[in-house]
C-alpha positions in Angstrom: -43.1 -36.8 -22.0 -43.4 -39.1 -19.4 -39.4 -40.4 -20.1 -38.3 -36.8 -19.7 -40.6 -36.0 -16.3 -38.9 -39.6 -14.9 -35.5 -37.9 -15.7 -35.7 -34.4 -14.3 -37.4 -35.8 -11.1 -34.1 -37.9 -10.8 -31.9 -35.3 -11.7 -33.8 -32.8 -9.1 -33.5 -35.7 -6.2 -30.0 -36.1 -7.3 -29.1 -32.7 -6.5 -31.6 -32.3 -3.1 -29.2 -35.6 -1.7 -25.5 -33.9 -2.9 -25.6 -30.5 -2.0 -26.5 -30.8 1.8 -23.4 -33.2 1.2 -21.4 -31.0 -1.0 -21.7 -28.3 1.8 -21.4 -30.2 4.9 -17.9 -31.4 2.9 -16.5 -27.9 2.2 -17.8 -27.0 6.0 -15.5 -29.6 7.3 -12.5 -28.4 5.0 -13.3 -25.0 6.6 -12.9 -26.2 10.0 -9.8 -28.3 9.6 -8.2 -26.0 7.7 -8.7 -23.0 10.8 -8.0 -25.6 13.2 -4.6 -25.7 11.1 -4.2 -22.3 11.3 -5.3 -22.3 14.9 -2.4 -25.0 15.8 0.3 -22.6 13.7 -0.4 -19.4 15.6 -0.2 -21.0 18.5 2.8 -22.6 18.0 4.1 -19.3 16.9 3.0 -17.6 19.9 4.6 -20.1 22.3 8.3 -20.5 20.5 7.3 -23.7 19.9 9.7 -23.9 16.7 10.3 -27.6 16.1 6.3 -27.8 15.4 6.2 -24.9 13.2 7.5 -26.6 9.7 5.0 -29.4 10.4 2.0 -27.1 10.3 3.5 -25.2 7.5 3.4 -28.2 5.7 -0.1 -29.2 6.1 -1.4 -26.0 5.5 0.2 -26.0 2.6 -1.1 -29.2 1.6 -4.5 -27.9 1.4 -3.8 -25.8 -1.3 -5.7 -22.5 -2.4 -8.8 -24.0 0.4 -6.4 -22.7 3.2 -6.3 -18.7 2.1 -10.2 -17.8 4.0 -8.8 -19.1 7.1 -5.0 -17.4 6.9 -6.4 -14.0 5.5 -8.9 -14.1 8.8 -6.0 -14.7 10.9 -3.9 -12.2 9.4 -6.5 -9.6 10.0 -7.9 -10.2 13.1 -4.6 -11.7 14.8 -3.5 -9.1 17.2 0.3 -10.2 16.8 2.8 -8.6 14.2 4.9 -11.1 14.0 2.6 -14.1 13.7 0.7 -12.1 11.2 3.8 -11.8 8.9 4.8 -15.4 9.3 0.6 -15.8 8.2 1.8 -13.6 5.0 4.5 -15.7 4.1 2.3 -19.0 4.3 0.1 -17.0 2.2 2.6 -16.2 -0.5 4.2 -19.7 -0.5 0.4 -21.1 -1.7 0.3 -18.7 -4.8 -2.5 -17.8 -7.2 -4.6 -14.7 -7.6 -6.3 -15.2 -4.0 -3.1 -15.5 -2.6 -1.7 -12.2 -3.9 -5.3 -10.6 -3.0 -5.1 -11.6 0.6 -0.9 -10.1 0.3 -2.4 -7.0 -0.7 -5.4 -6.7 1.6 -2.8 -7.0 4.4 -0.8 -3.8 3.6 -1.5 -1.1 6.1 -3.1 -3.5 8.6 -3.7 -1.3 12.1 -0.5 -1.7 14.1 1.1 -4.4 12.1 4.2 -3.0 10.3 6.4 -6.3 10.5 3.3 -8.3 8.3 2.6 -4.9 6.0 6.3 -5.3 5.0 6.5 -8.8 4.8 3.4 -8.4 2.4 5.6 -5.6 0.4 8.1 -7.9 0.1 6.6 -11.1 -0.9 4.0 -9.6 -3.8 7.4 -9.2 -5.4 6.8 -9.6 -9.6 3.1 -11.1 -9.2 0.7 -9.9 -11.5 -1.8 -7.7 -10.0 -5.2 -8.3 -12.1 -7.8 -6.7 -10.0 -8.8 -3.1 -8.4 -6.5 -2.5 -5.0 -9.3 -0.4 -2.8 -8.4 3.1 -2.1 -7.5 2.6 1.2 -4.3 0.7 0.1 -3.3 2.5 -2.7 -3.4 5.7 -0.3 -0.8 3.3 2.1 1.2 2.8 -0.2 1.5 6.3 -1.4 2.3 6.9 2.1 4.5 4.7 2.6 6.8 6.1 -1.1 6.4 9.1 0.6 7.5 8.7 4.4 8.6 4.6 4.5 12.0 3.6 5.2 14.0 3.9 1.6 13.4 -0.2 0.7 10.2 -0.1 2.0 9.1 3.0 0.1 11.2 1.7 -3.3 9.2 -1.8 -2.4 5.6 0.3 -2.2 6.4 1.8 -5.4 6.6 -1.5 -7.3 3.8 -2.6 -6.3 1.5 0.7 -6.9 3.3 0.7 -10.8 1.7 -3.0 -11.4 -2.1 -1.6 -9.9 -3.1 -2.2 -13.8 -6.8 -2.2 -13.1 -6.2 1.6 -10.9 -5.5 4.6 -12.2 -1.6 5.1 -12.4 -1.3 8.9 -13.2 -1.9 10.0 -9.5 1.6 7.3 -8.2 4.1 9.2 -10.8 4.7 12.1 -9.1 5.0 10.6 -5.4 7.2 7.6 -7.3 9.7 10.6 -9.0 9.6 13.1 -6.0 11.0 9.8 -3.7 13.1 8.5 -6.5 15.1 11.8 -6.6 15.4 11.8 -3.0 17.0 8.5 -3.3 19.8 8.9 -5.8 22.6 11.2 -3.3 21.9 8.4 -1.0 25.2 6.2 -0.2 22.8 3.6 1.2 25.6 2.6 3.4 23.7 0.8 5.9 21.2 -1.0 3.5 21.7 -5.0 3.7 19.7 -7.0 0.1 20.3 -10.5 -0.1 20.1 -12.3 -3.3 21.3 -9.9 -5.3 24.4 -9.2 -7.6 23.8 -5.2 -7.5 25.4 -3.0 -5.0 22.3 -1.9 -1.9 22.1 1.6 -3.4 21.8 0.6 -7.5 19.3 -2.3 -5.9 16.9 0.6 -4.6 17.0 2.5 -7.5 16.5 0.1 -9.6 13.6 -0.8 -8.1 12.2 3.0 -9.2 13.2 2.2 -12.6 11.5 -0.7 -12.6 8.7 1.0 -11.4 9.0 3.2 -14.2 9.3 0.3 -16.7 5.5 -0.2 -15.3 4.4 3.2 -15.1 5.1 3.2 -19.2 4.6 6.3 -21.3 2.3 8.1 -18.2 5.3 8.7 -16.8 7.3 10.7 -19.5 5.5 14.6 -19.0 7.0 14.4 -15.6 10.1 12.6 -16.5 10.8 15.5 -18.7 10.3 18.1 -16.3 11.9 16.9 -13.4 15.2 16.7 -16.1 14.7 20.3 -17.3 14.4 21.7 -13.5 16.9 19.5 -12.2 20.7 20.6 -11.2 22.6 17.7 -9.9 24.3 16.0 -12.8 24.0 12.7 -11.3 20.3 12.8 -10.5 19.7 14.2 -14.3 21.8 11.0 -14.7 19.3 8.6 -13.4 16.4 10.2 -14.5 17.4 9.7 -18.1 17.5 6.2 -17.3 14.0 6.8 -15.9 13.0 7.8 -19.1 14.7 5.2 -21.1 13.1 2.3 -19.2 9.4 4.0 -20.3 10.8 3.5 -23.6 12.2 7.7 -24.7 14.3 6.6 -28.2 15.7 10.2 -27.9 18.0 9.5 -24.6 19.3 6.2 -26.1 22.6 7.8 -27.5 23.1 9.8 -23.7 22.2 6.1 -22.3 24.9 4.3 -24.2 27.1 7.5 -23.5 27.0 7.0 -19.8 27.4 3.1 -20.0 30.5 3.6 -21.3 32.4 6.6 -19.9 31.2 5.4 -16.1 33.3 3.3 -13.9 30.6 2.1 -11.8 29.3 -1.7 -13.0 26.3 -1.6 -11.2 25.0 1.8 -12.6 26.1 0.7 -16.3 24.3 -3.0 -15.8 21.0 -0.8 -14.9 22.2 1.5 -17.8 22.0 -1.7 -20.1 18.6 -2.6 -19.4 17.3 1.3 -19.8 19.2 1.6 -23.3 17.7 -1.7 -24.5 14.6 -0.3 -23.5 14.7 3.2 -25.8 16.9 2.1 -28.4 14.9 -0.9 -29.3 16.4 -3.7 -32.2 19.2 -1.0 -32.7 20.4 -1.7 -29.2 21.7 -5.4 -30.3 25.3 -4.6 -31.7 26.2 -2.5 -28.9 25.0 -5.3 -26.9 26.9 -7.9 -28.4 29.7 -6.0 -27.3 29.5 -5.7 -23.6 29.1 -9.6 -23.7 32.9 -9.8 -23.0 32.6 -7.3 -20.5 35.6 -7.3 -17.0 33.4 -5.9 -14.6 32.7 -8.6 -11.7 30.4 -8.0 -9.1 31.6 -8.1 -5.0 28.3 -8.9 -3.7 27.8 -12.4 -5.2 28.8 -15.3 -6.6 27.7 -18.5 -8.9 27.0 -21.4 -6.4 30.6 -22.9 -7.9 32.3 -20.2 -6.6 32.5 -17.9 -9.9 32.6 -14.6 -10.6 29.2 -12.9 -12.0 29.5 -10.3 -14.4 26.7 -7.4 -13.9 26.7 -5.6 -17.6 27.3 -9.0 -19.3 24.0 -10.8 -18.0 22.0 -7.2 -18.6 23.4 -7.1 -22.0 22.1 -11.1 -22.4 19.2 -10.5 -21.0 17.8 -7.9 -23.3 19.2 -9.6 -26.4 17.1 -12.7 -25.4 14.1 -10.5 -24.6 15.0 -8.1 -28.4 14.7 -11.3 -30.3 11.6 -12.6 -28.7 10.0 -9.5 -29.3 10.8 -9.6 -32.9 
């Protein structure tokens, strides 16, 4: 007995000594990492641009320990722009704290420059907590009255809310989806991408969708019986062939190969992969040799890229992993 008291005195003393320790420590990392923070905004603030990479750098050196000190700065900063250059400091750290603090600064009072640089940068992260009311409202909103990336960008991000219920984000997504589709989309500029502007946008709704899963068919369904325009019925059966409909895969591969545009057919691809399931792979073997070259990108030597080929790839690599 006396063995064991001798032990837990010394583990008890042990522990009075290091935790003062262990927190003055973390209260030091606090303040250097808001000093870091501190030093960015300002550099930001004055044009100073030649320091702004340094402090970048060190921030992100501290890893996950730096997000408390950006998310306060986000918030509380009262400039836009430094706020979204904040947002992307945040998203280059990663993690589930980083993609917290992203979504925590949607809707931010006055800020629209860091609310859609916070759209833009949750891009494909999961989302594996409860968003708070207030920004699933904004971003409702926003697929209701944003700007049409912004809004196709809000809707992505409301489809992967897998811890909220998704039933009240299909209507807004479909109602602004339909809107979309007559849309030339002359003057929208994406980088990056291989897709015409407009089949980039409405592919983000069908990607949407593609989250939204099987909730989204009663509507899907409606919208096509009410619906007069042949080319928004169009799109709406690939709506319903991204949440998996195995009745519209034979209109699907009907429409991949009667249209002329590559772009609609390469979305077409992924949307008949999607309903027709491992029935889908000989058809898709045959658009491997597909002509169709895309005019809004290359291959770093120079080459063409070919839209429906790397569609049709793609969902014969992800047919035989499911299986």
């Amino acid at each position: 007995m006396n063995v064991i008291k001798i032990n837990l005195t010394s583990i008890l003393l042990i522990i009075s000594i290091s935790l003062p320790n262990a927190g003055f420590a973390a209260e030091k990392n606090n303040q250097l990492e808001n000093a870091l923070v501190g030093e960015l905004i300002s550099s930001l603030e004055s044009k100073k641009y030649s320091e702004i990479s340094n402090h970048i750098s060190k921030i992100k050196s501290t890893g996950q320990t730096a997000i408390p000190a950006l998310e306060e700065a986000i918030r509380t900063n009262d400039n836009d722009l430094a706020s979204a250059y904040l947002v992307n400091v945040v998203s280059a750290i990663g993690g589930e704290d980083s993609t917290k603090v992203l979504i925590q600064s949607l809707g931010l009072p006055n800020k629209p420059k860091t609310s859609m640089t916070a759209l833009s940068s949750i891009g494909n992260r999961p989302i594996t907590f409860m968003v708070s009311t207030n920004q699933i409202n904004y971003l409702i909103g926003t697929i209701q009255k944003g700007e049409s990336l912004e809004a196709a960008l809000a809707a992505r991000v409301i489809s992967r809310c897998d811890y909220n219920e998704k039933t009240p984000a299909v209507l807004p997504i479909l109602d602004r989806y339909k809107k979309e589709i007559p849309k030339k989309q002359e003057n929208l500029t994406v980088r990056g991408s291989y897709l015409s502007p407009r089949a980039y946008l409405l592919n983000q709704y069908l990607l949407s969708f593609l989250s939204l899963g099987s909730e989204a068919i009663p509507e899907l369904e409606l919208a096509f019986k009410n619906e007069k325009q042949t080319e928004v019925r169009e799109w709406i059966i690939l709506a319903e062939g991204m949440v998996g409909k195995p009745s519209v895969a034979n209109d699907i591969k009907e429409l991949i190969n009667n249209s002329t545009d590559q772009y609609f057919r390469s979305i077409a691809v992924r949307a008949y992969a999607r309903s027709a399931g491992s029935t889908a792979v000989p058809f898709l073997e045959s658009l491997l040799q597909d002509e169709g070259q895309s005019e809004y990108d290359n291959l770093p030597n120079g080459k063409a890229i070919y839209p429906v080929r790397i569609s049709a790839n793609d969902e014969l690599v992800r047919l035989q992993l499911k299986n």
